[in-house]
C-alpha positions as CSV (number, residue, x, y, z in Angstrom):
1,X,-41.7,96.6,-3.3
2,X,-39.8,98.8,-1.3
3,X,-36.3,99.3,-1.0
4,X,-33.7,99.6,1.8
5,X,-32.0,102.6,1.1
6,X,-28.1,104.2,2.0
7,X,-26.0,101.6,4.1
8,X,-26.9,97.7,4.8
9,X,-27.4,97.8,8.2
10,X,-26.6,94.1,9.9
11,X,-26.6,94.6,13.3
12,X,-30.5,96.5,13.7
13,X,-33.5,95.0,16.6
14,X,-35.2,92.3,15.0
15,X,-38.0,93.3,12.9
16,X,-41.2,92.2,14.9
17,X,-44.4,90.5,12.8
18,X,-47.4,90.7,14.6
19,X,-49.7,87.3,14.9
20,X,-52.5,89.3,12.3
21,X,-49.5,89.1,9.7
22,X,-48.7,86.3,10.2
23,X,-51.9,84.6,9.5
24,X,-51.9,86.7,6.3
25,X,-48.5,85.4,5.2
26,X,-49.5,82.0,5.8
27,X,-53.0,82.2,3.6
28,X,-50.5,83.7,1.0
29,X,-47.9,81.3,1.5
30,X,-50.9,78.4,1.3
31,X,-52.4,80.1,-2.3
32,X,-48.9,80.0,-4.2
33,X,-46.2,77.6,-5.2
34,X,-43.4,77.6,-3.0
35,X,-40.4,75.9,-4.0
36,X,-36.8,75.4,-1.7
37,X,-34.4,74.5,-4.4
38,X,-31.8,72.6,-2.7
39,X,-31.9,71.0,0.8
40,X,-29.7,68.4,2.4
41,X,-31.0,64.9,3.2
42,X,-28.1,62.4,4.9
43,X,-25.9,61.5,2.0
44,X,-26.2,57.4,3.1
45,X,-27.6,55.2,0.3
46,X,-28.3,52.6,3.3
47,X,-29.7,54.4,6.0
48,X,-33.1,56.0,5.2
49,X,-34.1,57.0,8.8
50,X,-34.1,60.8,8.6
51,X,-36.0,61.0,4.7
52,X,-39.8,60.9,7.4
53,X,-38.3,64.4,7.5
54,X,-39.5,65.5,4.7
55,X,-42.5,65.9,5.8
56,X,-41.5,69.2,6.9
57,X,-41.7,70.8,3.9
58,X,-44.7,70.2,3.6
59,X,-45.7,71.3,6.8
60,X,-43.7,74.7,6.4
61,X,-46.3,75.2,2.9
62,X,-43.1,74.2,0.7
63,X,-44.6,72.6,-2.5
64,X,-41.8,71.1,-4.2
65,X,-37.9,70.7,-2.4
66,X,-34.4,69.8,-4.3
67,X,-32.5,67.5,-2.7
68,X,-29.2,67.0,-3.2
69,X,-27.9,63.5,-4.1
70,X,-24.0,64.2,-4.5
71,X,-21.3,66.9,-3.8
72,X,-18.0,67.8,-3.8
73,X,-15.5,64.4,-4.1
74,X,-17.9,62.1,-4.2
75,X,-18.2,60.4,-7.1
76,X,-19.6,58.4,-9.7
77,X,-21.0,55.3,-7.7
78,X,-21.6,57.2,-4.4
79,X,-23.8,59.5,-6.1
80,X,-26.0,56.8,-8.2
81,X,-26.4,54.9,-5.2
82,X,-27.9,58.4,-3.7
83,X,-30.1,58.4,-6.4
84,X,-31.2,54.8,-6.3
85,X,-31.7,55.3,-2.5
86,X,-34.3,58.4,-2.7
87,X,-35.9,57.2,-5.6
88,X,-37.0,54.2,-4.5
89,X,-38.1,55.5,-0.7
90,X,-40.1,58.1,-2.5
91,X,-41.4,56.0,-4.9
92,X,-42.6,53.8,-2.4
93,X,-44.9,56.6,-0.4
94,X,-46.8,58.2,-3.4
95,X,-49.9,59.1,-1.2
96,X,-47.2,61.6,0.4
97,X,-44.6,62.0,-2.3
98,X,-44.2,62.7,-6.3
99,X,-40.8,62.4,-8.0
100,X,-41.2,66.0,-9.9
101,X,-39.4,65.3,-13.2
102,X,-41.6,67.7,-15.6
103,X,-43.4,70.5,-14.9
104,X,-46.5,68.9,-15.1
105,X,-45.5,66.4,-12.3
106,X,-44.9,69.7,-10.0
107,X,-48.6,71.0,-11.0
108,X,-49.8,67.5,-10.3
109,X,-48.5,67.7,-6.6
110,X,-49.6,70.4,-5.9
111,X,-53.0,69.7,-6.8
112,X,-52.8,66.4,-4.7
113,X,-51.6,67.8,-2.0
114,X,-48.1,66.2,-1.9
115,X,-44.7,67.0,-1.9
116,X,-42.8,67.4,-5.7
117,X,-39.4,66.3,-5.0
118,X,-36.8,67.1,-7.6
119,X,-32.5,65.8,-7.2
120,X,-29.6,68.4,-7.7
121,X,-25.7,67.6,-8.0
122,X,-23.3,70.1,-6.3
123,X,-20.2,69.6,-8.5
124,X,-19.3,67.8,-11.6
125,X,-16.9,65.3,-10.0
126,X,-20.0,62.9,-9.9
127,X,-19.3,62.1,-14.1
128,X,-16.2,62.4,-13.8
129,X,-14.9,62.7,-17.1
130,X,-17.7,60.7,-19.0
131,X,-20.0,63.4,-20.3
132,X,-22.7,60.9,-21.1
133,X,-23.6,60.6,-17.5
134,X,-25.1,63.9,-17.2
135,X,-27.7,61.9,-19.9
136,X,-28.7,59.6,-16.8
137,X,-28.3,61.5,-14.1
138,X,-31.3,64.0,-15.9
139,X,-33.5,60.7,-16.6
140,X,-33.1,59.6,-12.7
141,X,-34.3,63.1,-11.9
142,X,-31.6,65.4,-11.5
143,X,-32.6,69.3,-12.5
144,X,-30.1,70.8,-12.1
145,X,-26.0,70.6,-11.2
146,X,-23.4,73.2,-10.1
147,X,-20.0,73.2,-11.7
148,X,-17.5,72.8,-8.8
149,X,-18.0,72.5,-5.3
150,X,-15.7,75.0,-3.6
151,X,-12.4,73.1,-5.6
152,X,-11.1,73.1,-9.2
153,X,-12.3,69.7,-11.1
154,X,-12.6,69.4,-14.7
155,X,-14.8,71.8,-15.8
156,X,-13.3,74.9,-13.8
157,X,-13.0,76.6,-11.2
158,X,-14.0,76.5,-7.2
159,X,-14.6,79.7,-5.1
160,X,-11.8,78.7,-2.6
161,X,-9.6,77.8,-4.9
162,X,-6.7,80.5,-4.4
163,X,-4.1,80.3,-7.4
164,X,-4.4,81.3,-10.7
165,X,-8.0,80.7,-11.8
166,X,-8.2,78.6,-15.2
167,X,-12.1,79.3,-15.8
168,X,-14.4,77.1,-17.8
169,X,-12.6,74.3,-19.6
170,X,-13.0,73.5,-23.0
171,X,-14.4,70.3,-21.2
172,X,-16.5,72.8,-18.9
173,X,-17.9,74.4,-22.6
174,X,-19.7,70.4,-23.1
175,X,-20.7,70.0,-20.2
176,X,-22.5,73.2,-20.1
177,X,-23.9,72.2,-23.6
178,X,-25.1,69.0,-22.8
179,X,-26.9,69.5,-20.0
180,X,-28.5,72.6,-22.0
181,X,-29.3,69.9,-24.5
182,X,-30.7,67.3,-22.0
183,X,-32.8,69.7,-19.5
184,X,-30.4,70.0,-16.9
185,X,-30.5,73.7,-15.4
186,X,-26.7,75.0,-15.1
187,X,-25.7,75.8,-11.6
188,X,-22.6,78.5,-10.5
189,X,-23.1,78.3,-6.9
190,X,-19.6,77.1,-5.1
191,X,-17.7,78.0,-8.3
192,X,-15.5,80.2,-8.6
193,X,-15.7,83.5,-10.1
194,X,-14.2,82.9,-13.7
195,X,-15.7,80.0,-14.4
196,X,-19.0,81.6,-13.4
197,X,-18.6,84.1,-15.2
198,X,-17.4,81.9,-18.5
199,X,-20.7,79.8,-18.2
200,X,-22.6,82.7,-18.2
201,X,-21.4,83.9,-20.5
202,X,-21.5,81.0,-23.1
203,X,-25.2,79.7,-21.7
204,X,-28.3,79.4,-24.2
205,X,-30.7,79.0,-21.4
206,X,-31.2,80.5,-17.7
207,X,-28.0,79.7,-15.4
208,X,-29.4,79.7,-11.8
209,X,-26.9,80.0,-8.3
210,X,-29.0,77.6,-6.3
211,X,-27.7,78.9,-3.1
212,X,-25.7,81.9,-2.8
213,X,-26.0,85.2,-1.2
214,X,-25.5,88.8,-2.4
215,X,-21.8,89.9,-1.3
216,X,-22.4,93.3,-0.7
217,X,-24.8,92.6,2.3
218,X,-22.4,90.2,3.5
219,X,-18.9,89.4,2.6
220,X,-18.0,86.3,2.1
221,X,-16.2,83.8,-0.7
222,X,-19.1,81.7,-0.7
223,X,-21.1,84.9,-1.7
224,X,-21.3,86.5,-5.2
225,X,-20.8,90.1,-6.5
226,X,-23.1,92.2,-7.9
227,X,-21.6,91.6,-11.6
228,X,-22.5,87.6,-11.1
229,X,-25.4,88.3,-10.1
230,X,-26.9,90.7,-13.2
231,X,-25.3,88.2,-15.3
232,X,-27.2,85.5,-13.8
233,X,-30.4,87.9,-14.8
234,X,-29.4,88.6,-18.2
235,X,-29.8,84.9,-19.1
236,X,-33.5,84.6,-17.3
237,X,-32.0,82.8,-14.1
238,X,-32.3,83.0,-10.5
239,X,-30.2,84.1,-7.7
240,X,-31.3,81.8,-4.7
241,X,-31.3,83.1,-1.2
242,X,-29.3,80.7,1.2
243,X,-30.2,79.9,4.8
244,X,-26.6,79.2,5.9
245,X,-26.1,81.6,8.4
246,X,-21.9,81.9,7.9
247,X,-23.2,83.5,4.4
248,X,-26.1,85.7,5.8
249,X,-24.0,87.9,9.0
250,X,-22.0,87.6,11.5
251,X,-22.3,85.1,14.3
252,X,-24.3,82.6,12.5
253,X,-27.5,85.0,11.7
254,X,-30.1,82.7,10.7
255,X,-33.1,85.2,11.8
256,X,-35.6,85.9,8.8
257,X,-35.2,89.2,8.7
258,X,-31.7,89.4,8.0
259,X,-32.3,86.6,5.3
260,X,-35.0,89.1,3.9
261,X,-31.9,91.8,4.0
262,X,-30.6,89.5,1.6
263,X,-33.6,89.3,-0.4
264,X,-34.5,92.9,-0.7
265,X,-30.8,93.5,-1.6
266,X,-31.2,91.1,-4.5
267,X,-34.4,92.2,-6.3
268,X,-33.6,95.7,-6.2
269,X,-30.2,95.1,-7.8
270,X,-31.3,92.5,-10.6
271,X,-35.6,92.7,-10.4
272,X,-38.0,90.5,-9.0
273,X,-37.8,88.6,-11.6
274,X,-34.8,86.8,-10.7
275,X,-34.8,85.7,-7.1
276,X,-35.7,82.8,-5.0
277,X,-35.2,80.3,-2.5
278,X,-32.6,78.2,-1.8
279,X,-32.2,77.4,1.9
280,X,-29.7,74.5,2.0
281,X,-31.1,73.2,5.0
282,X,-29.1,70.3,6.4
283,X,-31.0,67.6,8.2
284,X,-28.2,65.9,10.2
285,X,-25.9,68.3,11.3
286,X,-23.4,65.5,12.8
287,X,-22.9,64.1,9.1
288,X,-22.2,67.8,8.3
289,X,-19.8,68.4,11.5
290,X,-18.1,65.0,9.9
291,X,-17.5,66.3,7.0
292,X,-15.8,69.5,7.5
293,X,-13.4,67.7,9.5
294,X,-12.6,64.7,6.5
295,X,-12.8,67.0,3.7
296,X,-10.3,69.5,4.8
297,X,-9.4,69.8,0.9
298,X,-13.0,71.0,0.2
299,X,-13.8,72.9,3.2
300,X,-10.3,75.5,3.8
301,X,-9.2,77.0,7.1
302,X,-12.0,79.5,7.1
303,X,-14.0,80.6,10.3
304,X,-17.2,79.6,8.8
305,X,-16.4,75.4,8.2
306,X,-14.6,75.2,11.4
307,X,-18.1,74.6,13.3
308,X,-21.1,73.4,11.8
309,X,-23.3,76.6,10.9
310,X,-27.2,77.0,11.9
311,X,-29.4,77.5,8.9
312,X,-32.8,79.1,8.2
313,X,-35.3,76.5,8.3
314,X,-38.1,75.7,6.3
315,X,-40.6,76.8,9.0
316,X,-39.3,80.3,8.4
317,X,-40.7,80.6,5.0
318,X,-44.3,82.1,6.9
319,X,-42.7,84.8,8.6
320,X,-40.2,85.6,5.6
321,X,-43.2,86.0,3.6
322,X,-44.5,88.5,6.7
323,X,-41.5,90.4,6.5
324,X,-41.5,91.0,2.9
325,X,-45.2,91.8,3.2
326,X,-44.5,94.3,6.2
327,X,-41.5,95.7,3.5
328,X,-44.1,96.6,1.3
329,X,-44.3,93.7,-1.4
330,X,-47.0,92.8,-3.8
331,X,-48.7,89.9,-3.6
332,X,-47.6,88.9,-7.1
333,X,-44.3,89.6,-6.2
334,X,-44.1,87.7,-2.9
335,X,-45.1,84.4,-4.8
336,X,-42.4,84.9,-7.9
337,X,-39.9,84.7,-4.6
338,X,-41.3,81.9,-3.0
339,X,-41.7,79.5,-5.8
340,X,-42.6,81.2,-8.9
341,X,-39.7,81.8,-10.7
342,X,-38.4,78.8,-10.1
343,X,-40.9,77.2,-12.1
344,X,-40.5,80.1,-14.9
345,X,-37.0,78.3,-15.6
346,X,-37.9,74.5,-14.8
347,X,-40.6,76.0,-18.1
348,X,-37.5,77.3,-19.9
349,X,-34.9,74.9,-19.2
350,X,-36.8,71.1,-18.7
351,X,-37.6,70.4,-21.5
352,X,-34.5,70.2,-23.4
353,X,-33.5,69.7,-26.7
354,X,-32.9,66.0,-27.0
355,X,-35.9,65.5,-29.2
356,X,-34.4,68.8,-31.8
């Protein structure tokens, strides 16, 4: 791989990929597992009109897509409804669709040509304080979950939270265990630094940040340092690469080569190794532009949540794989970004410990 070397520069021409690239990056895209790890489906248990959707993924050569059933206040019944919802539309398409809740369910789709679709959690306000939950929530299909979305809850910490951080909770400590225990991948993206840092510290198994950006290429709350992010490497996790453009440059920069900026950044700080995809593509942008304005508490006065942000889109994933050929990337290397070592830790972490 090669690096980019001296100052990030933000602001360069576009990088150009010529049609003969292209076609490469889409045979290579087409041989490997390529796996989004959190997207954004409408958060409406009753209204399943924009799930037909998902057929994008597949479209864009995405193998297996996290969707998020639950985040930031929503609670305990909003987010088993979510749940409920997806699982049984999915569940009722299985020439299209496979509910991805081993590994062997993701080798299975693959194989069949069908989407693996796996459930995240952004925040642990959806148990509440009832530690059992996280129990269910894994056998309904949920991966993986972040610890607070952007606001202090029980276990620690948000990354806009602006007073005295408290860091991970003693209740924050079980809650890390127990989803270590069931086979649910601890998240740090939205949280805030402390409490990162804490869980990372404590962790047995790989700690991922689903969706967050290097902060040195761009600087940002919602970003992480360069600390969080070789700590996130030192337990065999992944740093996924978002596609909200308010976290990848200025005025909304969704264009692939800056989010391959962001890539490049990240594997030559913490390895190959380590880095993914996590686009956080959001499907109906007037549900989003909703909830900036009602969640004020979650979202603060901050340029970026005071419009609704583009985001790189799943079609994008051909030409990012271009670029990072055109960069100079291996082959090998190419496909532990696009899906591969995102299935190293669903190998790690799935499996759990409930039968020790």
């Amino acid at each position: 791989m090669l690096a980019d070397t001296g100052e990030i520069d933000m602001t360069g021409p576009p990088a150009m990929v010529d049609a003969t690239r292209l076609g490469a990056a889409r045979e290579l895209v087409a041989r490997h597992l390529v796996w989004d790890n959190h997207g954004c489906m409408p958060l409406r248990w009753a209204d399943d009109s924009f799930l037909p959707q998902l057929a994008r993924y597949r479209a864009a050569g995405v193998n297996v897509a996290s969707l998020n059933v639950g985040y930031g206040e929503l609670g305990i019944e909003d987010t088993v409804r979510m749940v409920a919802a997806f699982r049984h539309w999915l569940k009722a398409r299985p020439d299209d669709y496979v509910l991805a809740t081993s590994v062997a369910d993701i080798h299975r789709a693959r194989r069949e040509g069908k989407l693996a679709v796996t459930f995240d959690i952004e925040g642990t306000r959806a148990i509440g304080d009832q530690i059992s939950l996280i129990q269910l929530y894994h056998d309904l299909g949920v991966r993986w979950m972040l610890m607070a979305y952007n606001r202090r809850n029980l276990v620690g910490d948000g990354v806009h939270d602006e007073d005295a951080p408290v860091g991970l909770t003693p209740f924050g400590r079980d809650v890390v265990a127990e989803m270590e225990r069931v086979g649910m991948v601890v998240c740090c993206s939205h949280t805030g630094a402390r409490t990162a840092a804490d869980v990372l510290a404590v962790a047995r198994k790989p700690v991922i940040f689903s969706h967050s950006n290097p902060k040195a290429v761009w600087d940002h709350k919602r970003n992480i340092s360069d600390d969080l992010m070789r700590a996130c490497a030192d337990t065999g996790g992944v740093v996924g690469i978002t596609g909200v453009g308010a976290f990848l440059g200025a005025n909304n920069d969704v264009r692939s080569e800056t989010f391959v900026r962001h890539i490049d950044y990240a594997v030559n700080l913490i390895g190959v190794d380590h880095v993914g995809l996590g686009l956080d593509f959001v499907f109906d942008r007037e549900e989003l532009r909703r909830a900036l304005v009602e969640m004020r508490h979650t979202f603060p006065d901050d340029p970026a949540y005071r419009t609704v942000p583009d985001f790189v889109a799943p079609e994008q994933i051909v030409e990012i794989a271009a670029l990072l050929m055109a960069r100079g990337y291996a082959e090998a290397d190419i496909a532990k970004i696009l899906g591969g070592n995102h299935l190293r830790v669903a190998e790690q972490a799935w499996s759990g410990e409930a039968a020790a």
